[in-house]
Each structure stands twice: as structure tokens, then as C-alpha cells.
C-alpha positions as CSV (number, residue, x, y, z in Angstrom):
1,X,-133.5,-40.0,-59.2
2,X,-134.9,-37.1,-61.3
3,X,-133.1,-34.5,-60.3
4,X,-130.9,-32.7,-62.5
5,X,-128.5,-31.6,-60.2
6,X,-127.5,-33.9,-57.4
7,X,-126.3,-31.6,-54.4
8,X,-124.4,-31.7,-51.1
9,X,-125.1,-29.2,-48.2
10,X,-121.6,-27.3,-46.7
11,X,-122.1,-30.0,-43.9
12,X,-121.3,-33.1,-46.9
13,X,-117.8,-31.2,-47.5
14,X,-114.9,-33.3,-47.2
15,X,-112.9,-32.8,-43.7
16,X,-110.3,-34.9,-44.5
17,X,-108.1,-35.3,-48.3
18,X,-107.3,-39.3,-49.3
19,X,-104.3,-40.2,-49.8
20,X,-104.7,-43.2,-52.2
21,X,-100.5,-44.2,-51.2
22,X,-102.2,-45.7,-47.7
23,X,-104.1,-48.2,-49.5
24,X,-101.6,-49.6,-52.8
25,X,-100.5,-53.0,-52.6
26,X,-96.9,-51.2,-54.3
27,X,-94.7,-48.4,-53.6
28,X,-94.4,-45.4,-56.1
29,X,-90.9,-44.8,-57.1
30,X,-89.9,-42.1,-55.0
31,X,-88.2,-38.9,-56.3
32,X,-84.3,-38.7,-56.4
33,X,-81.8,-35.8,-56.4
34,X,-80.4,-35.1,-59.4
35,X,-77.0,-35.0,-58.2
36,X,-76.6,-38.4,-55.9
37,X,-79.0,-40.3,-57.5
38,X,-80.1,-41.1,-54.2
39,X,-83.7,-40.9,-52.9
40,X,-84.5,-36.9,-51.4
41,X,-85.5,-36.3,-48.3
42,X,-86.9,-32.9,-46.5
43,X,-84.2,-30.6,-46.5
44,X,-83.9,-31.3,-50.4
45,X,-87.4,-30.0,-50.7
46,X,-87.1,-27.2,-47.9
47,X,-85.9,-24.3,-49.8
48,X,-89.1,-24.9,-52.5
49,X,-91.9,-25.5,-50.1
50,X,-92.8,-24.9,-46.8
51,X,-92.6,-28.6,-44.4
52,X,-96.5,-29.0,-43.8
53,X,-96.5,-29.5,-47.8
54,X,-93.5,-31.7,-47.8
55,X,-94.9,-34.2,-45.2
56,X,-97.6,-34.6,-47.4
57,X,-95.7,-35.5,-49.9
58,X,-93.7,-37.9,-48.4
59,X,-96.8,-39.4,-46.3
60,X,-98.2,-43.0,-46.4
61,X,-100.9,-42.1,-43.7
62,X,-104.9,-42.5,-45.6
63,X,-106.4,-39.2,-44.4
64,X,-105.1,-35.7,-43.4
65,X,-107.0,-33.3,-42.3
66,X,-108.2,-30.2,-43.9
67,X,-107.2,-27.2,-41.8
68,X,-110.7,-25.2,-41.0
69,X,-109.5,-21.8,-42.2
70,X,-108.9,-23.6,-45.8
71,X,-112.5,-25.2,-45.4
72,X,-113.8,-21.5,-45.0
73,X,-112.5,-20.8,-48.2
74,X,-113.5,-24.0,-49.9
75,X,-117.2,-23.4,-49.3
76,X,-116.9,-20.3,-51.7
77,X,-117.9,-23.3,-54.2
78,X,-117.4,-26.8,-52.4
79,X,-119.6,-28.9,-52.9
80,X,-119.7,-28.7,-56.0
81,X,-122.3,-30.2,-58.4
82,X,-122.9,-33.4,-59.9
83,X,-124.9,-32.6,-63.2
84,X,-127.1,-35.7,-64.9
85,X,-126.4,-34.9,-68.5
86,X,-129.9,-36.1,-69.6
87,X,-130.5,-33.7,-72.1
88,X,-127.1,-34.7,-74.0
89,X,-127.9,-38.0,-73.6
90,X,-131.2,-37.6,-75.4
91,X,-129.3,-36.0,-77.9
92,X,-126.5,-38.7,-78.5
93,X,-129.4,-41.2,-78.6
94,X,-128.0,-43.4,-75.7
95,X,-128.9,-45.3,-73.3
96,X,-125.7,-44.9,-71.0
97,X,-126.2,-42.3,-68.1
98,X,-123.8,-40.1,-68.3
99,X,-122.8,-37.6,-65.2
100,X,-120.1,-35.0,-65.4
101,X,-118.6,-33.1,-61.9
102,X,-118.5,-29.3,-62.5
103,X,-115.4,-27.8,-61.1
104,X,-116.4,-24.5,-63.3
105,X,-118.1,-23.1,-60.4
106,X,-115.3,-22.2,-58.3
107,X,-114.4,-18.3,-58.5
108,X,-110.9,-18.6,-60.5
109,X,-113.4,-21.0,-62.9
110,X,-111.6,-24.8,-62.3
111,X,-110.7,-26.7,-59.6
112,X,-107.0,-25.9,-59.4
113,X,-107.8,-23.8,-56.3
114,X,-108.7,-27.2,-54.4
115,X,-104.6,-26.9,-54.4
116,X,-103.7,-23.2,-54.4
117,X,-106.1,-22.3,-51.1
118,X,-104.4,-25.4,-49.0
119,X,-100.5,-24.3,-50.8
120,X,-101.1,-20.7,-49.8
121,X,-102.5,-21.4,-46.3
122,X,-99.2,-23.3,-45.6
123,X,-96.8,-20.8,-47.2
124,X,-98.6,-18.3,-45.0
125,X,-98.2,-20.2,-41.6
126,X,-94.9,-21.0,-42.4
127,X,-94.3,-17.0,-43.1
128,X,-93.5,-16.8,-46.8
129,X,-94.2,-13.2,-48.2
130,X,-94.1,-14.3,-51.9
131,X,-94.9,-17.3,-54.3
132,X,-93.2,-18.3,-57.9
133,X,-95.0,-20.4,-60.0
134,X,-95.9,-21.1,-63.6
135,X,-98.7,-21.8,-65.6
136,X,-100.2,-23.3,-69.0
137,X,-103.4,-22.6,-70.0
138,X,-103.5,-20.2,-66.9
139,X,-105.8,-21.8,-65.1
140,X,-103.5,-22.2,-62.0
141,X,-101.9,-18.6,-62.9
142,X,-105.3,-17.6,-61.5
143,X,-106.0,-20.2,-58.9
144,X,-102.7,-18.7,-57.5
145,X,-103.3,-15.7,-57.9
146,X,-106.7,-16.0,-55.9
147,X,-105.3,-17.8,-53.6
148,X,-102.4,-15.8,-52.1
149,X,-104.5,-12.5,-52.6
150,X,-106.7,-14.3,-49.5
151,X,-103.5,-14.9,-47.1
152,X,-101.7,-11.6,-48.5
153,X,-99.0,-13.1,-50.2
154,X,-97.3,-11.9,-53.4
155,X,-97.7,-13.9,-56.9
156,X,-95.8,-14.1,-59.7
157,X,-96.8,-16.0,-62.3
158,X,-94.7,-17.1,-65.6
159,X,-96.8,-18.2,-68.2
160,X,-96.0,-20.4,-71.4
161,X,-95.6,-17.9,-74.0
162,X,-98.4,-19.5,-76.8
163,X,-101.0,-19.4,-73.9
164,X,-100.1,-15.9,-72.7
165,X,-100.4,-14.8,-76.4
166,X,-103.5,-16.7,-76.9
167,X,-105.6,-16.1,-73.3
168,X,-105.1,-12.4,-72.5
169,X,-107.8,-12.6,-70.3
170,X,-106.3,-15.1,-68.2
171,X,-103.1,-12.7,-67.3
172,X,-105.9,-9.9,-66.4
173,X,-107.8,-12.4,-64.0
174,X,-104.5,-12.7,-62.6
175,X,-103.7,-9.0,-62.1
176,X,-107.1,-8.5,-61.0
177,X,-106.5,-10.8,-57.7
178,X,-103.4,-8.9,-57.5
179,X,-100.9,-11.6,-59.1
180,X,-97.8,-10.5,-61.5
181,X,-97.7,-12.5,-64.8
182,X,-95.1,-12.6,-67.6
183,X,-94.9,-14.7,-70.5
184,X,-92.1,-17.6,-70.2
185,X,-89.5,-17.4,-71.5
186,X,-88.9,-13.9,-70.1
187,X,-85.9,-11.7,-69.4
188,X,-86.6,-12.3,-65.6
189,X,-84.2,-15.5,-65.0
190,X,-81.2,-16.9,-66.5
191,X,-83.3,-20.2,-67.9
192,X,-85.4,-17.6,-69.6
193,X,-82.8,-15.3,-71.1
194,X,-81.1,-19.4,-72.0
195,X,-84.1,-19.4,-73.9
196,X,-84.5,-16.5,-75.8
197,X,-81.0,-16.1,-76.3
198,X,-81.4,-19.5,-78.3
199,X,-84.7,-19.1,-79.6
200,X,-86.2,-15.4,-79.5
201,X,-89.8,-16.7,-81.0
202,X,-89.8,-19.7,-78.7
203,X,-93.5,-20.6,-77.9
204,X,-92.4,-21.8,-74.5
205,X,-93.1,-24.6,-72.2
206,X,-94.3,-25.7,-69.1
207,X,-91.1,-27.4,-68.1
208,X,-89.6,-24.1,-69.4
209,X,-91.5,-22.0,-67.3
210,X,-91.6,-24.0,-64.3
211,X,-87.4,-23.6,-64.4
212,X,-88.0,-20.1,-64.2
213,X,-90.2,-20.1,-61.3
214,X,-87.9,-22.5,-59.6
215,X,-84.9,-20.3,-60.2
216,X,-87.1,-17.4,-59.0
217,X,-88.0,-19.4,-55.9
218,X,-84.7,-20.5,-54.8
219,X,-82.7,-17.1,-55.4
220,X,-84.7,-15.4,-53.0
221,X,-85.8,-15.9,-49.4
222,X,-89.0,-14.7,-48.7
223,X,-89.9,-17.1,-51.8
224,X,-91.2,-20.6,-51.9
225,X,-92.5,-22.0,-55.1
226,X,-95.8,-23.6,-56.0
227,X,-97.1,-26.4,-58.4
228,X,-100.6,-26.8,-59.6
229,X,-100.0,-30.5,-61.2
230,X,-97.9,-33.9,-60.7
231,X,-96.5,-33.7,-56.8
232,X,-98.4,-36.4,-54.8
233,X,-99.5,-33.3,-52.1
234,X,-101.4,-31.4,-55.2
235,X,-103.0,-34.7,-56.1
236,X,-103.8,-35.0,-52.2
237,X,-105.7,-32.2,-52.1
238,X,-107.5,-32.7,-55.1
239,X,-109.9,-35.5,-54.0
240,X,-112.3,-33.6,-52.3
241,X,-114.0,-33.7,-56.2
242,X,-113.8,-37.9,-55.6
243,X,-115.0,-37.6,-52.3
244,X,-118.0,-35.7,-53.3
245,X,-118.7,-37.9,-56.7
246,X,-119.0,-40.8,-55.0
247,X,-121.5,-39.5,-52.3
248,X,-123.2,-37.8,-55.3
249,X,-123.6,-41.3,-57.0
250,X,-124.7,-42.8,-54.3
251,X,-127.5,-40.0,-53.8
252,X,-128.4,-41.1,-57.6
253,X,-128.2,-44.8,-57.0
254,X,-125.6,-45.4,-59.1
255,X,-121.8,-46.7,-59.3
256,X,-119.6,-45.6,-62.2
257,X,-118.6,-48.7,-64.7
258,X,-116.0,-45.6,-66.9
259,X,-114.3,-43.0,-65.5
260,X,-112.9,-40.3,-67.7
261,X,-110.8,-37.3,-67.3
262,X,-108.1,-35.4,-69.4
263,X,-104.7,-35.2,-68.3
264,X,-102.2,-33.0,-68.3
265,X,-99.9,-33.4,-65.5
266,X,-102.9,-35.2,-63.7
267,X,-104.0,-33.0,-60.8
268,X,-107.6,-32.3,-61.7
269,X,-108.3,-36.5,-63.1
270,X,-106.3,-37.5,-60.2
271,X,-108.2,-35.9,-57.6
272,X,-111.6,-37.5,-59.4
273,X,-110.5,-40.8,-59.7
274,X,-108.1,-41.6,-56.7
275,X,-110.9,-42.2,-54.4
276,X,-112.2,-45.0,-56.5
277,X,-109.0,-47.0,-57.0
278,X,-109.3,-48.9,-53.7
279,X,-112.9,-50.3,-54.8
280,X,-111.1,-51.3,-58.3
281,X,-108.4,-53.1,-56.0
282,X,-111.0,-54.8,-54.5
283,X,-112.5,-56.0,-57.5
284,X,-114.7,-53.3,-59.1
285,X,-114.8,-53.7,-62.3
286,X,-114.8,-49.9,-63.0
287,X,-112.7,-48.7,-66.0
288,X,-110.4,-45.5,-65.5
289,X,-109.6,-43.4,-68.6
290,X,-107.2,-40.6,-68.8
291,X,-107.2,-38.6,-72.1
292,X,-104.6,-36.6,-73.6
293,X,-103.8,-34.7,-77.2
294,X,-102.1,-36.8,-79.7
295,X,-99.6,-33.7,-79.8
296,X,-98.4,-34.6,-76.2
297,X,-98.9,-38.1,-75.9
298,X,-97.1,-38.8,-72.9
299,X,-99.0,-41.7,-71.4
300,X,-100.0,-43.4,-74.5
301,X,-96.4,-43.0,-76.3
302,X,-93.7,-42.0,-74.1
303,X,-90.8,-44.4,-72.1
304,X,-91.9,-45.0,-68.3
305,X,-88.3,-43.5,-67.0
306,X,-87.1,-40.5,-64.3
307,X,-86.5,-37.7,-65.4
308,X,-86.4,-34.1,-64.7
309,X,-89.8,-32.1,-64.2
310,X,-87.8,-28.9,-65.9
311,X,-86.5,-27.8,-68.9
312,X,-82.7,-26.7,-66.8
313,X,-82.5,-29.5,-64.5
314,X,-83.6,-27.9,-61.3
315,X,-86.1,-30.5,-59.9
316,X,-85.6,-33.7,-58.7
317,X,-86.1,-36.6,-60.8
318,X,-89.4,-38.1,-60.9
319,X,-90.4,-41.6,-62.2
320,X,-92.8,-41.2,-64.9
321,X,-93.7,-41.6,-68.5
322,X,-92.1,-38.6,-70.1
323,X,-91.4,-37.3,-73.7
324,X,-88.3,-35.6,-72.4
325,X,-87.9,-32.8,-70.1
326,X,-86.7,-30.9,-73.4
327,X,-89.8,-31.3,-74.9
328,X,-91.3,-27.4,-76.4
329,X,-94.9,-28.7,-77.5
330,X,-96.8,-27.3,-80.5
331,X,-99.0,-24.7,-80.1
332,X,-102.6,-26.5,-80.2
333,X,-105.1,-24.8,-77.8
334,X,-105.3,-27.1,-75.0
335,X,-102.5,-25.0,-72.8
336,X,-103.4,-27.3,-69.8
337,X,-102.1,-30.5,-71.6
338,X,-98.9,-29.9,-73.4
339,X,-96.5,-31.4,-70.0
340,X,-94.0,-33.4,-70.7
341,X,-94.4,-35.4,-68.2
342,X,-97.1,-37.2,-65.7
343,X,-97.9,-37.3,-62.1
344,X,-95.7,-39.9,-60.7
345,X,-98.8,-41.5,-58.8
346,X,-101.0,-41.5,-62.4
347,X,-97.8,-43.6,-63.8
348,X,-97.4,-45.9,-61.5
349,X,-101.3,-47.0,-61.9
350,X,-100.9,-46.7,-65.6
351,X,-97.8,-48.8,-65.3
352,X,-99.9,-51.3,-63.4
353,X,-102.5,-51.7,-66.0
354,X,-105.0,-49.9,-63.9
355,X,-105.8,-47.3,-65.5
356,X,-106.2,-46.6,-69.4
357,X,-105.0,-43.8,-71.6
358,X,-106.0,-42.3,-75.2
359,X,-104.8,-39.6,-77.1
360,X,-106.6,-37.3,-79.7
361,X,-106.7,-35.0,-82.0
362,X,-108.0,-31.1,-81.2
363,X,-110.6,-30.9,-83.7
364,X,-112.4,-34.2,-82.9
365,X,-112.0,-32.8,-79.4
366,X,-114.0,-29.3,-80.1
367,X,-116.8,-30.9,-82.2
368,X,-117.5,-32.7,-78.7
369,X,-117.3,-30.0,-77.0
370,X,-119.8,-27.7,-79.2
371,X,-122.5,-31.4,-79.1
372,X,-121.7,-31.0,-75.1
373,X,-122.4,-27.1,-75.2
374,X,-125.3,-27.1,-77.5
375,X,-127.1,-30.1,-75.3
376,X,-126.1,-28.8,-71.3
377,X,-125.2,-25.6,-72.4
378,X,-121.8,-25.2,-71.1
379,X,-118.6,-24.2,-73.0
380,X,-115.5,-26.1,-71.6
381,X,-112.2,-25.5,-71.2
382,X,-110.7,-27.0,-74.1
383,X,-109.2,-29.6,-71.5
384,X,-112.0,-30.4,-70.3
385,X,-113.1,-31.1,-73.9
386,X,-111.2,-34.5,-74.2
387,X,-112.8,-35.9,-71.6
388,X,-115.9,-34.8,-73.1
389,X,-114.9,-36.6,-76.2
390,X,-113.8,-40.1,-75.0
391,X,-117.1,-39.6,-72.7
392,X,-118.9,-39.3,-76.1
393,X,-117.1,-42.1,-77.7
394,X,-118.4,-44.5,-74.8
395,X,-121.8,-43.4,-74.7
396,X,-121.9,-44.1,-78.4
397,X,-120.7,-47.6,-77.7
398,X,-123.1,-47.8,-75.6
399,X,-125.9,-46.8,-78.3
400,X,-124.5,-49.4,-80.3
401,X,-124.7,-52.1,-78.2
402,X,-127.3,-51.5,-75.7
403,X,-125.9,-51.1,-72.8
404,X,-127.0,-48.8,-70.1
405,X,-123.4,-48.0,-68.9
406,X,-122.8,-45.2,-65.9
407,X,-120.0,-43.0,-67.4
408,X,-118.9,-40.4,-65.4
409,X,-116.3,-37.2,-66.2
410,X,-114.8,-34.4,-64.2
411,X,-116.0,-31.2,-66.2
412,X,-112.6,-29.5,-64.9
413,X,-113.1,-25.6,-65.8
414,X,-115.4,-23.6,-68.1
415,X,-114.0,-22.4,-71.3
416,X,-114.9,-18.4,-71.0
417,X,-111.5,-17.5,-71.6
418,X,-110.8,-20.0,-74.1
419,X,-113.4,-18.3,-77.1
420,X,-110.4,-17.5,-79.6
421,X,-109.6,-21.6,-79.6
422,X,-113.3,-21.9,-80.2
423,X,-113.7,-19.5,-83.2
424,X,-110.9,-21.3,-84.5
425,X,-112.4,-24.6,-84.7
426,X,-115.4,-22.8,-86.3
427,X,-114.1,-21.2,-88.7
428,X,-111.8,-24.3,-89.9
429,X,-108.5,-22.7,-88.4
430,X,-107.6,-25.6,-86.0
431,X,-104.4,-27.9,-87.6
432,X,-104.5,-31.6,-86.1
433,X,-100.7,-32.6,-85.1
434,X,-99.3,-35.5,-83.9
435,X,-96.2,-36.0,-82.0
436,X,-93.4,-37.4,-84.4
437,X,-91.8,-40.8,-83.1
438,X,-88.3,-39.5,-84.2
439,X,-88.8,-36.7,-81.5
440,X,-89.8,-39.3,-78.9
441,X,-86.5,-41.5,-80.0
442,X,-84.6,-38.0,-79.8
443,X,-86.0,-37.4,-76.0
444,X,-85.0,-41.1,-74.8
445,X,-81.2,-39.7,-75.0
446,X,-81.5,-36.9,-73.2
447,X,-82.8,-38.3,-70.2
448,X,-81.1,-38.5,-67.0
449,X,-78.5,-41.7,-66.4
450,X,-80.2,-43.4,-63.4
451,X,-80.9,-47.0,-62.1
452,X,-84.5,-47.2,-61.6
């Protein structure tokens, strides 16, 4: 196949998201409340989300269906592309074929509004007149905010306090759809004022700021609250982009032998890769590989244990690998990837040897990203960038040893509001940082007392 684009029609669109828990030959290790210990069920869940989202969470059933009204919205940019990335292979000098998905093109720039359009068209048919959340990078700050501004329902958005210092322009897409964003910790909640109180520089976290949107969520109630990463629903819905790839490979004549993705809390890699899993259960030798920063090395360093998704304690306890839900990460420019945690369904596959994780370093990770730019021409989010990085790392390999590999990435936003991080790596500003094991030790006794 020549072609450098391979395409779907509006007609190709998924119908239906996977649910990869159908088809697992073991059970993920459900959530528990943090006061009994004890497995949650709905009403635990009811005063966060509305139920349509909670069955989904809770399902074992393979394929639910897409509501029409959310397709209408998803063909703003579904299907998206599958790029060849010939021209970068020429320039790496290999003779793997590499293929990248490009999430960029959806209007909010990534594809964390495969989630928000499906968790706003819920909250709206279930009559919720406002939505909490938080948000790294701010890439689902904006997905969020596009998102409820199409079912006219109010946002508000607390962003980690680095990223809202460092991305402006992601809090003014957010106003622009008509969201309300303030950096986390803020004076708006009680976890927040904790924090400041405490710490009045504090850089924030996710886990930080997703207390305060919880706390938002459940003091009022004409509020439900929404997450962009980790909950098996968000992963759900993310598999359209798996869906696609693989009809897009077969278009091309082609079956992936590496799959790569960055993770963060797992939604966009998830939604990529999920789809595949069954024909690796099967016997397809396929190799899946999720890559973090060596700053938040949660998969490739942290204990496989529950703990709490927040900072205060207000979630549930998930099973998952997890540097301590008291984690506050350094401040290195990948917003999207400093979680403390990891989708519970990610961990159990990495827990089952399934799937393989790496960790790097932020300026090995831009000098990628500018040989990725300078060959296909786009500037990534600097996510995005370690997945362009391992994805390098393999096609070298593969230029060492001959082999004409398939290796295949999910390009998960564009980096047009990520410039500063750039000039920073040009102009030698970027520190490298890895996670001290006494901080890891230190976050093994603050997790929660459970049998698990």
C-alpha cells in the first residue's frame, strides 16, 4: 500500500466500544470502599456519576453500544487517520514500518473527548446541570470543557498548579468552550485550602486536584464528577482508536509485532491497545509497550497494591501499581504523566506479564520528538513524545538487525500548546529527574491497610 494516509469513511466508525473484561481468562480486582473494605457497589458510585456510566464500569458484557447522538459528535474527527511514517523511517535509516494513529485531529487537539462527549451525554440524560473535574496537562480540562459546552452543562475545571503555570493557553481553550478553570490547589475546597495552608508554593497534583473536584462534586447536587483516565468506563470508550487501527492495518496489509503508547493514568494507550489483547491471548506474538517518565515511574517501579486514587482519601480503593496517593511529582513537562497511580485494567495485564513498561528521561524524550517533527512534521504533546521515543528505540533495533518489524504508536495529541516545554529543551533548560527509591519506600507506608 502506498498511501500515506490510510482512511476510514463515517460509515467505518465504530458503533459499538470493547470491553476487553468480556474476553480475560482473570478477573480485575475490583474497587473497594475505603471504609468497609468491602467490594462497592452502585449506590457507592451514585452521588459521583450518573448509572449509565456506572454499569459500564461494573460490566463484563464485550460490546456496548454507542448512543447515536454521541456518534454525531464523534464524526467532528472519527475516523481518525492512520499516518505511514515513511518519511521518518527514511530518515532513521530503518527498515521497520512504522505507523502512528493521530488523535491530534479532534477539535480539543487529543483524543480525551472519545471520553468527555460519551461522560457528558450521560450526565445530561441523567439531568446533571454541572460537572467537577481535574486536569494535568489540560488536555481533558479542554476535552471537558468542549464536551459539556455541546449538552449545555457547566465545567469546572481544577488544574495541577505547574501545568496551569506552564500551559496558559490550555485554561483559555477552556474558557473559550465556556469551562471555569483554577489552578489546584485553590482556595475553592477544603483539600485545597489543606494544601496551601501546608504548602503555599505547592506545585500540585493530579491526585490533589482530583480531591478537589470530588469534594466539589459531592457537596453539591446538581454536580456529578468526571475522569478523563483509569476507570474501566473511560478506558471503554477509548477503543474506538483500536477499533479503527486495526481496520487501518488491515487496509495496509499489515499486523503490528510492537505496540507502543505513553501512559499516564492509561486512557489514551488503553483505548489503542485493548482491542488487540484478545489476539495476544490467542497466541499473537504481538509486544505491548507502555512508556512513562523516569520521574513517575509507576509501572516500572512502584508496589502492585490498592490504594486511594486521591490525595484526601475520597475515592475508593483501586488495585493498582502506585507510588502513593501522597505522591506531589516534580515539575518536568509531561503534565499528562505525573499520576500516581495506573488504570486498574493496565495493571492487571502488566501484572500478568502481558504487557511491558519503560521509563525515561524528558530530554531523551524531546530529542525524539524534534527527529519525529522535523521528518512528519508534527509537534507532539510532550506525552505523546515517549511513545515517540521507545517507537524510535525499536525501529533502531530494527536497523541493527534487519528486521522489517511493524511498530505501531498512538500519536495522542499535538503539542501546540506545549511550545514553552519545547524552547526549553532547545535552549538546554530541561533537568532529567528520577524518582528517589527512598520516596517509593516512604509511599509503601502510607498506603491503605487492606487484604488484597
Amino acid at each position: 500500500m502506498d498511501e500515506t494516509k490510510i482512511l476510514l469513511s463515517e460509515k467505518d466508525m465504530p458503533t459499538q466500544w470493547y470491553n476487553i473484561q468480556a474476553d480475560l481468562p482473570f478477573q480485575i480486582p475490583p474497587p473497594l470502599h475505603p471504609g468497609t473494605g468491602q467490594p462497592i457497589g452502585p449506590a457507592d458510585l451514585a452521588p459521583l456519576f450518573p448509572m449509565e456510566l456506572i454499569k459500564q464500569e461494573v460490566t463484563t458484557e464485550r460490546w456496548i453500544d454507542i448512543p447515536e447522538e454521541v456518534q454525531d459528535v464523534y464524526k467532528l474527527w472519527r475516523p481518525s487517520p492512520l499516518y505511514r511514517a515513511r518519511r521518518w523511517e527514511k530518515a532513521l535509516d530503518t527498515p521497520a514500518k512504522i505507523y502512528y494513529k493521530w488523535e491530534g485531529v479532534s477539535p480539543p487537539g487529543s483524543h480525551k473527548p472519545n471520553t468527555a462527549v460519551p461522560q457528558a451525554y450521560y450526565n445530561k440524560q441523567e439531568g446533571t446541570k454541572r460537572i467537577a473535574t481535574e486536569t494535568g496537562a489540560g488536555q481533558w480540562g479542554s476535552a471537558l470543557s468542549f464536551a459539556c459546552n455541546l449538552f449545555d452543562i457547566e465545567c469546572k475545571v481544577y488544574m495541577v498548579r505547574i501545568s496551569y503555570d506552564q500551559k496558559p493557553y490550555r485554561r483559555i481553550l477552556m474558557e473559550t468552550w465556556g469551562g471555569k478553570c483554577v489552578p489546584s490547589p485553590s482556595p475553592d475546597t477544603q483539600a485545597g485550602r489543606d494544601m496551601l495552608a501546608k504548602d503555599p508554593d505547592s506545585p500540585g497534583s493530579l491526585g490533589l486536584a482530583i480531591s478537589e473536584a470530588v469534594e466539589d462534586a459531592v457537596s453539591r447536587d446538581d454536580t456529578h464528577y468526571a475522569l478523563g483516565s483509569v476507570l474501566n468506563h473511560v478506558m471503554l470508550h477509548q477503543t474506538v482508536i483500536g477499533q479503527e487501527t486495526k481496520k487501518q492495518l488491515e487496509m495496509a496489509g499489515d499486523y503490528p509485532d510492537i505496540l507502543i503508547g505513553c501512559v499516564g493514568g492509561g486512557s489514551n494507550f488503553a483505548g489503542f491497545f485493548l482491542p488487540f489483547v484478545k489476539d495476544k491471548l490467542d497466541g499473537k506474538p504481538t509486544r505491548i509497550i507502555c512508556v512513562e517518565p523516569q520521574a513517575c515511574p509507576t509501572l516500572s517501579r512502584a508496589p502492585y497494591a490498592y490504594d486511594f486514587g486521591d490525595v484526601a482519601g475520597l475515592t475508593p480503593l483501586l488495585k493498582m501499581y502506585t507510588l502513593g496517593h501522597g505522591f506531589i511529582p516534580p515539575p518536568i513537562h509531561a503534565g499528562g504523566l505525573r499520576y500516581h497511580g495506573m488504570a486498574p485494567i493496565i495493571c492487571a495485564l502488566y501484572n500478568h506479564k502481558l504487557l511491558e513498561a519503560v521509563a525515561l528521561h524528558q530530554n531523551e524524550v524531546f530529542e525524539a520528538a524534534i527527529s519525529f517533527a522535523r521528518a512528519e512534521g508534527f509537534v507532539v504533546a510532550p506525552e505523546t513524545a515517549h511513545a515517540v521515543k521507545t517507537t524510535m528505540d525499536e525501529a533502531l533495533k530494527c536497523k541493527e538487525s534487519g528486521e522489517a518489524k511493524v511498530i505501531v504508536f498512538n500519536n495522542s495529541g499535538h503539542g501546540h500548546f506545549d511550545l514553552a516545554s519545547y524552547e526549553r529543551y532547545l535552549s538546554g533548560g530541561l533537568k532529567d529527574y528520577s524518582y528517589p527509591e527512598e520516596k517509593i519506600q516512604e509511599a509503601l507506608e502510607s498506603l491503605p491497610k487492606v487484604s488484597s
